[in-house]
N, CA and C atoms as an extended XYZ file, in Angstrom:
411
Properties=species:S:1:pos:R:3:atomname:S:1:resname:S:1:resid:I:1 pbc="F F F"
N        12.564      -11.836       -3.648 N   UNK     1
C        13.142      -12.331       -4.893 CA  UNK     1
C        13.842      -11.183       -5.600 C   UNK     1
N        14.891      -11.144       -5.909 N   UNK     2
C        16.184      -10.745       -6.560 CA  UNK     2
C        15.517      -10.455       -8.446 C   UNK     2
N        15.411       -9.788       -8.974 N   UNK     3
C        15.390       -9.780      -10.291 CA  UNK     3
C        16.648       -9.343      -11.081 C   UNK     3
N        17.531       -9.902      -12.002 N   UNK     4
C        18.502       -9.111      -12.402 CA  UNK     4
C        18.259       -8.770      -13.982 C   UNK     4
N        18.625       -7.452      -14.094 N   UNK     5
C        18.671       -7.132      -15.717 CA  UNK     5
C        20.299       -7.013      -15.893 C   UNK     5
N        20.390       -8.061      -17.249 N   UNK     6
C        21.730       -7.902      -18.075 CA  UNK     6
C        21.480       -7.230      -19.259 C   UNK     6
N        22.549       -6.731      -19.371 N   UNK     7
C        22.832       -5.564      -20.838 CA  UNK     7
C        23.092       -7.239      -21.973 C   UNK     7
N        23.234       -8.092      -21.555 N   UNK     8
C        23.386       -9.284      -22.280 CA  UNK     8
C        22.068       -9.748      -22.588 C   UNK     8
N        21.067       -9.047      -22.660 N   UNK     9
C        19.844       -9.922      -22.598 CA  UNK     9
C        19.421       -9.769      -23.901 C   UNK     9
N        18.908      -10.952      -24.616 N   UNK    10
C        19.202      -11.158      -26.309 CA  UNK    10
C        17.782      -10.173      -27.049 C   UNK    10
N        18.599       -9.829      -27.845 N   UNK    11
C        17.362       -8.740      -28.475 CA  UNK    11
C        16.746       -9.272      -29.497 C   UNK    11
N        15.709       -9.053      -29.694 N   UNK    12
C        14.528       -9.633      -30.472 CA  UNK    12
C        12.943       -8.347      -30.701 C   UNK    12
N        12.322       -8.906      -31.628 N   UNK    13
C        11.051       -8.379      -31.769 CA  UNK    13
C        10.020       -9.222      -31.365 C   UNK    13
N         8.946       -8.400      -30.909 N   UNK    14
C         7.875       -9.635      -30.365 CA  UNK    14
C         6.631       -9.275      -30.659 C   UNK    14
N         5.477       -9.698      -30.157 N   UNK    15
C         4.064       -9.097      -30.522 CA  UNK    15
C         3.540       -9.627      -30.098 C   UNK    15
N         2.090       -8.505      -29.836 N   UNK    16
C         1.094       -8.188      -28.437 CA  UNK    16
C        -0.085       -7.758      -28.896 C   UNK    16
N        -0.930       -8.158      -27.996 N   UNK    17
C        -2.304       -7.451      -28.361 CA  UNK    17
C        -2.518       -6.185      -27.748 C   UNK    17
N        -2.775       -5.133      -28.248 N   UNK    18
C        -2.942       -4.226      -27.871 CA  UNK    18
C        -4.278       -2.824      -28.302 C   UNK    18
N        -4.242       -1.967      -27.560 N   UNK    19
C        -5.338       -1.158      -27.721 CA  UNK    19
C        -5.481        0.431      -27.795 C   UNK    19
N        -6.231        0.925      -28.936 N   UNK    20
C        -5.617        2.250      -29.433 CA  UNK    20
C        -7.124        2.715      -29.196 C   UNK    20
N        -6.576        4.109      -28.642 N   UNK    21
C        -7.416        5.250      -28.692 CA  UNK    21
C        -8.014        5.518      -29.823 C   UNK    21
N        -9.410        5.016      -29.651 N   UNK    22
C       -10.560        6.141      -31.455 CA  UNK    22
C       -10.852        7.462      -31.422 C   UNK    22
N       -10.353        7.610      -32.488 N   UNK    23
C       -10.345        9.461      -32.681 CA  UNK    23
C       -11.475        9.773      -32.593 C   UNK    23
N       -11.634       11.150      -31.635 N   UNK    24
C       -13.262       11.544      -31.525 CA  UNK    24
C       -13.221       12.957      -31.639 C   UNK    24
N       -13.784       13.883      -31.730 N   UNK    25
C       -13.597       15.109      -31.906 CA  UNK    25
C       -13.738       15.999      -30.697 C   UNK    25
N       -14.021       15.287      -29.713 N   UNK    26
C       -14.112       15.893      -28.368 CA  UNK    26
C       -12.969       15.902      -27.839 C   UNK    26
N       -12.058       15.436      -28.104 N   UNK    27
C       -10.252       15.570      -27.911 CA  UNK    27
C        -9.807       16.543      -28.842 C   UNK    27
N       -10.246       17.265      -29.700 N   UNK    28
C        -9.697       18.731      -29.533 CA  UNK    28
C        -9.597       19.459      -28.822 C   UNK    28
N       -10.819       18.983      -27.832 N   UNK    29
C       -11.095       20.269      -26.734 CA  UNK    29
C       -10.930       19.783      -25.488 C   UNK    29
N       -10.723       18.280      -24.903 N   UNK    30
C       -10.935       17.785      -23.966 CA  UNK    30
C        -9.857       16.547      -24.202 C   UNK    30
N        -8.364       16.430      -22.934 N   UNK    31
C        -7.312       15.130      -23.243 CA  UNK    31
C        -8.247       14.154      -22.754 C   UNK    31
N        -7.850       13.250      -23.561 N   UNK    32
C        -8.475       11.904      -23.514 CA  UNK    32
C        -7.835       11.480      -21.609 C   UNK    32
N        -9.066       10.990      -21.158 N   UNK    33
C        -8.247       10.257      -19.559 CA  UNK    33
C        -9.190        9.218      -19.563 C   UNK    33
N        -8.167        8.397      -18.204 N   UNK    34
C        -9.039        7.299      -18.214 CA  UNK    34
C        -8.601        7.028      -16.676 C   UNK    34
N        -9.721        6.963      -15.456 N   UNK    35
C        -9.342        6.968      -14.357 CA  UNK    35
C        -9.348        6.128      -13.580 C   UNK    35
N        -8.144        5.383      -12.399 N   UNK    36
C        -8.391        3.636      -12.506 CA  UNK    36
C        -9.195        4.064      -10.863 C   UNK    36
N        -9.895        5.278      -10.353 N   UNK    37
C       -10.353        5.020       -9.108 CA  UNK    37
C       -11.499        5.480       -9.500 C   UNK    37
N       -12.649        5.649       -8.212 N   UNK    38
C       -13.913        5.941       -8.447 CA  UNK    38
C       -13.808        7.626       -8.459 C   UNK    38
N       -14.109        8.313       -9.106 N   UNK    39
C       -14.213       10.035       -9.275 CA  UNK    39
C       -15.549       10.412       -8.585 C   UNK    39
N       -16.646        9.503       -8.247 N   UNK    40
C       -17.488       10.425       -7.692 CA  UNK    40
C       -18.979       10.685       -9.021 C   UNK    40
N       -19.798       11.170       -8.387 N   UNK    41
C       -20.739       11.043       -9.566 CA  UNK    41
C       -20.451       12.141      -10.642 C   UNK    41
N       -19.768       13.121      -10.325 N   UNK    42
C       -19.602       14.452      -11.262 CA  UNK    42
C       -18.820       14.327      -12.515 C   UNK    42
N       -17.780       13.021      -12.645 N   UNK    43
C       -16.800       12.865      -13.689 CA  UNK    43
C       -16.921       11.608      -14.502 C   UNK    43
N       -16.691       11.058      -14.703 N   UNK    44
C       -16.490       10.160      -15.662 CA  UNK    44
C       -15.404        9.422      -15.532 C   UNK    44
N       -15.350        8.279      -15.712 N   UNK    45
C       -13.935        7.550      -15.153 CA  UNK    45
C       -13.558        7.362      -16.579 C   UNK    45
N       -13.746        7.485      -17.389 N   UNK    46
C       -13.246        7.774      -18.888 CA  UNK    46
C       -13.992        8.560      -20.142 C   UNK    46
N       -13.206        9.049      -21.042 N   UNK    47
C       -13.885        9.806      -21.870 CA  UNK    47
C       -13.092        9.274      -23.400 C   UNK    47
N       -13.039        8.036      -22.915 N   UNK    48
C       -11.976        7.344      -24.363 CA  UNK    48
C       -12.752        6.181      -24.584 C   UNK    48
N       -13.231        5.617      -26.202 N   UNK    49
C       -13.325        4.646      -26.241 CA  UNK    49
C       -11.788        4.101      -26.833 C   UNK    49
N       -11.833        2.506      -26.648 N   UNK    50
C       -10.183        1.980      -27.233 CA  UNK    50
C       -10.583        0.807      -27.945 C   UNK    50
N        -9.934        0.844      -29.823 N   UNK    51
C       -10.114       -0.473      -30.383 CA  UNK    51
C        -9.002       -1.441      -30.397 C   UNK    51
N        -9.357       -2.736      -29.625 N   UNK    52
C        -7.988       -3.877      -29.346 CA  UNK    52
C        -7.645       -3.976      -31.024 C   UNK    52
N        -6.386       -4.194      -30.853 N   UNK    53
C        -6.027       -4.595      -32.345 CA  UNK    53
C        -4.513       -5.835      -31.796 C   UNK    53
N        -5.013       -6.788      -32.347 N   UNK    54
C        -4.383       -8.272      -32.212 CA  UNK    54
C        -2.967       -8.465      -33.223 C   UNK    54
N        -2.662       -9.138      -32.594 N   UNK    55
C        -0.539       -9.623      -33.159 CA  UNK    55
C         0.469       -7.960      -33.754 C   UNK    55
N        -0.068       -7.403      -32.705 N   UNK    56
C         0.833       -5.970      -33.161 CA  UNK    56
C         2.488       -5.661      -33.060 C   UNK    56
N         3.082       -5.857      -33.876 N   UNK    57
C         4.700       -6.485      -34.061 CA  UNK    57
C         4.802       -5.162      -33.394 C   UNK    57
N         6.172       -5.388      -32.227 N   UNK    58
C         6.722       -4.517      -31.423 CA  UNK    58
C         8.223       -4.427      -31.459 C   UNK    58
N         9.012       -3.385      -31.962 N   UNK    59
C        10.248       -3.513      -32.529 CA  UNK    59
C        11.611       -3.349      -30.807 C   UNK    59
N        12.229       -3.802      -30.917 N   UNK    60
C        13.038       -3.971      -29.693 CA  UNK    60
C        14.305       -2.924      -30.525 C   UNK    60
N        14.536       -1.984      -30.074 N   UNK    61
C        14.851       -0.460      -30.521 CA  UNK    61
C        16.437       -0.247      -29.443 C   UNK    61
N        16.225       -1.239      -28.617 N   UNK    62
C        17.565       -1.309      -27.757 CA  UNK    62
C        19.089       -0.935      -28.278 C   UNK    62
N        19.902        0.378      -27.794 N   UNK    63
C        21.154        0.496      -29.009 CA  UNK    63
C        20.379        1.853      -30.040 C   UNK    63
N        19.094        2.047      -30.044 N   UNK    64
C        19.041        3.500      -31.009 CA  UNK    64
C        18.120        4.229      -30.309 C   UNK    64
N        18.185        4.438      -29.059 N   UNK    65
C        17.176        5.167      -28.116 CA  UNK    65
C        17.478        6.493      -28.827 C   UNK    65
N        18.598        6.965      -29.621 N   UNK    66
C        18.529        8.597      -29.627 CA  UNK    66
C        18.222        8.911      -31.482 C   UNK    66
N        17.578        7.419      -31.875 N   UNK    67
C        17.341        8.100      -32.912 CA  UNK    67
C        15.314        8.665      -32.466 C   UNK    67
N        14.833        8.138      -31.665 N   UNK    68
C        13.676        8.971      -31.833 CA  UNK    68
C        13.166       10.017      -30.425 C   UNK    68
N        12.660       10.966      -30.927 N   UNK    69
C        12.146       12.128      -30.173 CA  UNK    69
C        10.741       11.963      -29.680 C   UNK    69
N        10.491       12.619      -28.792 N   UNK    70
C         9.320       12.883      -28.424 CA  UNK    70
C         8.509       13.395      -29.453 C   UNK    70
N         8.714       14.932      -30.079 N   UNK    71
C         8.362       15.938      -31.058 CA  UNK    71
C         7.796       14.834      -32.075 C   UNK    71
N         8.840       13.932      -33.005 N   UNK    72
C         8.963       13.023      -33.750 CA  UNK    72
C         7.572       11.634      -33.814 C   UNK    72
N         7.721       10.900      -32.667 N   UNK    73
C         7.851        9.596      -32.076 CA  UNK    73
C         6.446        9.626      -31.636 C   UNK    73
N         6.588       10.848      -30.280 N   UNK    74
C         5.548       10.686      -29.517 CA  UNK    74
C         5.976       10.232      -28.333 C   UNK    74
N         6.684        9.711      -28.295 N   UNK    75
C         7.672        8.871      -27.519 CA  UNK    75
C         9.329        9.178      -27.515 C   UNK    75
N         9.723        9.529      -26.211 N   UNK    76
C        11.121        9.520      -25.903 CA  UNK    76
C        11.607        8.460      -25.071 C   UNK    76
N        13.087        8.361      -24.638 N   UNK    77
C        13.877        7.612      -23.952 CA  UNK    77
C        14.702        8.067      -23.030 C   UNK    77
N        14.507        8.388      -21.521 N   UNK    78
C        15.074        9.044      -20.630 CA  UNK    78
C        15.859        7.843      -19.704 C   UNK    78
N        17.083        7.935      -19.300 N   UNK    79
C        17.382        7.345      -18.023 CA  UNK    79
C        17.259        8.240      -16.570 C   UNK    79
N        17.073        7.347      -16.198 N   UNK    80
C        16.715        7.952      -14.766 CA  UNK    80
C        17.548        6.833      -13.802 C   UNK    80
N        18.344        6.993      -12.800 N   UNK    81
C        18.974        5.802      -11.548 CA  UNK    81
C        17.998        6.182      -10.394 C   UNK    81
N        17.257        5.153      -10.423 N   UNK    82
C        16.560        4.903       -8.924 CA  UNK    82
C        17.375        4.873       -7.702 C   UNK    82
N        16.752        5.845       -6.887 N   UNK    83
C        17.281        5.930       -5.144 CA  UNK    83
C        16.884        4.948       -4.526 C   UNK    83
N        16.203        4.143       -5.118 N   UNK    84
C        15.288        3.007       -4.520 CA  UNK    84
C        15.991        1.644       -4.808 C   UNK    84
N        16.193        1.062       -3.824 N   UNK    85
C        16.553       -0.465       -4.620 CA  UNK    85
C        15.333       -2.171       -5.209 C   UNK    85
N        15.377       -2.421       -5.821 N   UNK    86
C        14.485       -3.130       -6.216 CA  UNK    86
C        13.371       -3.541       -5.306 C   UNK    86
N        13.671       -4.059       -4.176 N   UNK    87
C        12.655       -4.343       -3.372 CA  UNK    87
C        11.839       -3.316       -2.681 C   UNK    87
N        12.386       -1.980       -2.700 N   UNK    88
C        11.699       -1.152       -1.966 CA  UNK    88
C        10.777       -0.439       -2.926 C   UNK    88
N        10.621       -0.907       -4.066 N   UNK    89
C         9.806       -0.427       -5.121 CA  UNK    89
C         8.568       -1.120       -4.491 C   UNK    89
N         8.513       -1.841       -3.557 N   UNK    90
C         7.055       -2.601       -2.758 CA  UNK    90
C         6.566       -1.937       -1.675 C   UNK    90
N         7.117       -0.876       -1.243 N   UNK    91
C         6.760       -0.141       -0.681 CA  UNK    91
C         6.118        1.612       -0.782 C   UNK    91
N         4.781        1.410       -0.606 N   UNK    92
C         4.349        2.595       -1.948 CA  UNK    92
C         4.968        3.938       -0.469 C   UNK    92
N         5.178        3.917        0.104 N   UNK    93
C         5.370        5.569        0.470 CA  UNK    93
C         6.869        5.422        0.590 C   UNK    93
N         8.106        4.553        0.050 N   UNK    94
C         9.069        5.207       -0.493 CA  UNK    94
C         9.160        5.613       -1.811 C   UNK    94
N         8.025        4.959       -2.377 N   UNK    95
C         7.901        5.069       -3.955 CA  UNK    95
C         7.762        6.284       -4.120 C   UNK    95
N         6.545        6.806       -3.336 N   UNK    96
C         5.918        7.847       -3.187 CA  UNK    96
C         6.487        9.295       -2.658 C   UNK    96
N         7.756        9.159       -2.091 N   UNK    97
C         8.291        9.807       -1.193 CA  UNK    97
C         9.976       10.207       -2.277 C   UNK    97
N         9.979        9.432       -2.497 N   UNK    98
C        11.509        9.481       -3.244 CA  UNK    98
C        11.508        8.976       -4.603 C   UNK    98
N        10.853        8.249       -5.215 N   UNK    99
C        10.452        7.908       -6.785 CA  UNK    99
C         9.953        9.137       -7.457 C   UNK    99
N         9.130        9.493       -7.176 N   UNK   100
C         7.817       10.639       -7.536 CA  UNK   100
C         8.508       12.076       -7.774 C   UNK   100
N         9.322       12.093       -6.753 N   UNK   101
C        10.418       13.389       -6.635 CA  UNK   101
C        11.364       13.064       -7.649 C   UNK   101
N        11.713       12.229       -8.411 N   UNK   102
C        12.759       11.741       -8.961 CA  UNK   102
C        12.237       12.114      -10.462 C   UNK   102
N        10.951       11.196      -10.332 N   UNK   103
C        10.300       11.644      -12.011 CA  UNK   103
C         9.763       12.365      -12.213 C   UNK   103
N         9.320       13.371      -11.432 N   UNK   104
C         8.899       14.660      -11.442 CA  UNK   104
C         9.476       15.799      -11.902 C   UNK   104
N        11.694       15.441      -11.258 N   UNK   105
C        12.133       16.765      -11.855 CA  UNK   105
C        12.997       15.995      -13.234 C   UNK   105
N        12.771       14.922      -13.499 N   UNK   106
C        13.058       14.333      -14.826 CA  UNK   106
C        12.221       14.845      -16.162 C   UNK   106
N        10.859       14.912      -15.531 N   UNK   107
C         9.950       15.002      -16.530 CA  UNK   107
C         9.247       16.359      -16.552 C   UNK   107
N         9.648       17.200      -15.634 N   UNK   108
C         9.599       18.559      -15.244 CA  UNK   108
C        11.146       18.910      -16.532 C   UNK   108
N        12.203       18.759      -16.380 N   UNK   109
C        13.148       19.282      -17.238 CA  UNK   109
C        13.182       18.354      -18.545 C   UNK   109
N        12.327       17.412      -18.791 N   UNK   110
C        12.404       16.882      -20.236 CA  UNK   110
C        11.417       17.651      -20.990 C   UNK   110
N        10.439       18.085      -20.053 N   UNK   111
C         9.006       18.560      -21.296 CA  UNK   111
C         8.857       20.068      -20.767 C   UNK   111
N         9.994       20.403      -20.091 N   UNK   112
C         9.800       21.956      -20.266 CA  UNK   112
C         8.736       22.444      -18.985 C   UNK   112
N         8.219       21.534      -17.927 N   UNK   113
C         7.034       21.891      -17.459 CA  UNK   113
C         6.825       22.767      -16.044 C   UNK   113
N         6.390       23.432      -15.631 N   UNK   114
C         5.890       23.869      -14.398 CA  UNK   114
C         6.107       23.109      -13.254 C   UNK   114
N         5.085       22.180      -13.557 N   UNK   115
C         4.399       21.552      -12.646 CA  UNK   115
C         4.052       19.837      -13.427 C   UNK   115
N         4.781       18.796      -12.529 N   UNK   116
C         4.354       17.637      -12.871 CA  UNK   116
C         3.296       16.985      -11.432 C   UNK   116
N         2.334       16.435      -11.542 N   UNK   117
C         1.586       15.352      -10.908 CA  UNK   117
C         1.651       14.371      -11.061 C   UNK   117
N         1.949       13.320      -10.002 N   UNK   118
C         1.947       11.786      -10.325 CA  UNK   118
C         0.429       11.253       -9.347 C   UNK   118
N        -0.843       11.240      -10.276 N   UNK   119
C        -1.451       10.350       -9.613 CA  UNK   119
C        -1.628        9.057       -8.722 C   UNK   119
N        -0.976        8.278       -9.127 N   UNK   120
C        -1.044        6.714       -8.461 CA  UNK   120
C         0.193        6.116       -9.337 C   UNK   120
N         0.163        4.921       -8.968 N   UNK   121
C         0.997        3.975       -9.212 CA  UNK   121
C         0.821        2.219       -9.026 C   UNK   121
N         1.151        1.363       -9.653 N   UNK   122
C         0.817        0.342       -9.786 CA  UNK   122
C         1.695       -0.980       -9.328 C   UNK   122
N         1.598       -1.628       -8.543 N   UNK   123
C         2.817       -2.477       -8.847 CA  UNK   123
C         2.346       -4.109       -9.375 C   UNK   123
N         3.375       -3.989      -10.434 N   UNK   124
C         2.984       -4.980      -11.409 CA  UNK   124
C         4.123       -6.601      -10.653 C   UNK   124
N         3.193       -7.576      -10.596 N   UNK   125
C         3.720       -9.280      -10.931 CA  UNK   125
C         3.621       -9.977      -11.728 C   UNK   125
N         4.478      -11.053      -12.002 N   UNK   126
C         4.384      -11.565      -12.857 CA  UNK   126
C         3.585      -12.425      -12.269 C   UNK   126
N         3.912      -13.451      -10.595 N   UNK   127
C         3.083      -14.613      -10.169 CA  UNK   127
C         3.035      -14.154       -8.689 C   UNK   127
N         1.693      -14.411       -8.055 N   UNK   128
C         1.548      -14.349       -6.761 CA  UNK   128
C         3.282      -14.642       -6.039 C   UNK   128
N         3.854      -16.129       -6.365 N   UNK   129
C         5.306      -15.757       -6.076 CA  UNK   129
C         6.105      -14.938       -5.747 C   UNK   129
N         6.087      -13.832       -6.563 N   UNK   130
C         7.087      -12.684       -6.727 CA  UNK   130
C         6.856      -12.015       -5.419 C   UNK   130
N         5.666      -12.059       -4.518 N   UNK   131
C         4.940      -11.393       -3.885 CA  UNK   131
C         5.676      -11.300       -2.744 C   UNK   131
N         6.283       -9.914       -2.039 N   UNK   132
C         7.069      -10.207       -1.009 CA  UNK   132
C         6.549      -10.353        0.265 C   UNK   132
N         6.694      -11.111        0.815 N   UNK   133
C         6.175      -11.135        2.459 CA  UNK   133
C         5.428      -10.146        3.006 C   UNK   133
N         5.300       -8.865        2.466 N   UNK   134
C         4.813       -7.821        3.259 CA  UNK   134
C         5.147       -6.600        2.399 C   UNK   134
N         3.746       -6.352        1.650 N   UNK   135
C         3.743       -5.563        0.518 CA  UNK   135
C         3.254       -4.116        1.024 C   UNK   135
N         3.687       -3.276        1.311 N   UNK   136
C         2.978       -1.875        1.979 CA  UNK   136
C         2.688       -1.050        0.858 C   UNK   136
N         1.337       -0.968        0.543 N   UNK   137
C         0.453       -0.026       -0.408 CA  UNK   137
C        -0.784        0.387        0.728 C   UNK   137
């Protein structure tokens, strides 16, 4: 299945339930993580609790990506053109192979860094449907 994005696609605000990190004081000293595999008995698969907070208006910002910063925001807006074409995003070792390399030296020259790691990756559906014949993860 074919997905297409149009620059025509009507802009709006919407709202979601969503869930925020509670401030703890052990995140001065320790980043909050949260780990979606098993770590083993030595770690902790999280060190965050999160409070849901319900109908959280989400502003559709489409057209002023450069009024906010990272520094600012918390949040920036990078483009990046995938080497990948839509369907091969179902295949985790091109993802893995040529995605990873892609956002690595994106996010290596946006935040100044050394060294980026991409743990894992997810691939999201909307309906079993979407599901292509032969999903390689």
């Amino acid at each position: 299945m074919e997905i297409s994005q149009s620059n025509d696609a009507p802009r709006c605000d919407t709202s979601a339930n969503l869930s925020y990190l509670v401030r703890d004081k052990k995140h001065d000293e320790e980043k909050p993580y949260r780990l979606r595999y098993d770590p083993g008995e030595d770690l902790l698969r999280t060190n965050c609790v999160t409070k849901p907070q319900k109908d959280i208006r989400i502003h559709d910002f489409r057209g002023q990506e450069q009024l906010f910063s990272l520094e600012n925001h918390g949040f920036t807006v990078a483009k990046l053109e995938p080497k990948l074409s839509l369907n091969e995003f179902y295949d985790s070792s091109k993802v893995k192979d040529v995605y990873y390399e892609q956002l690595k030296d994106l996010l290596k020259d946006l935040l100044q860094a050394k060294k980026v790691e991409i743990l894992e990756h997810v691939v999201r559906m909307n309906t079993i449907n979407q599901c292509p014949k032969k999903l390689n993860l």
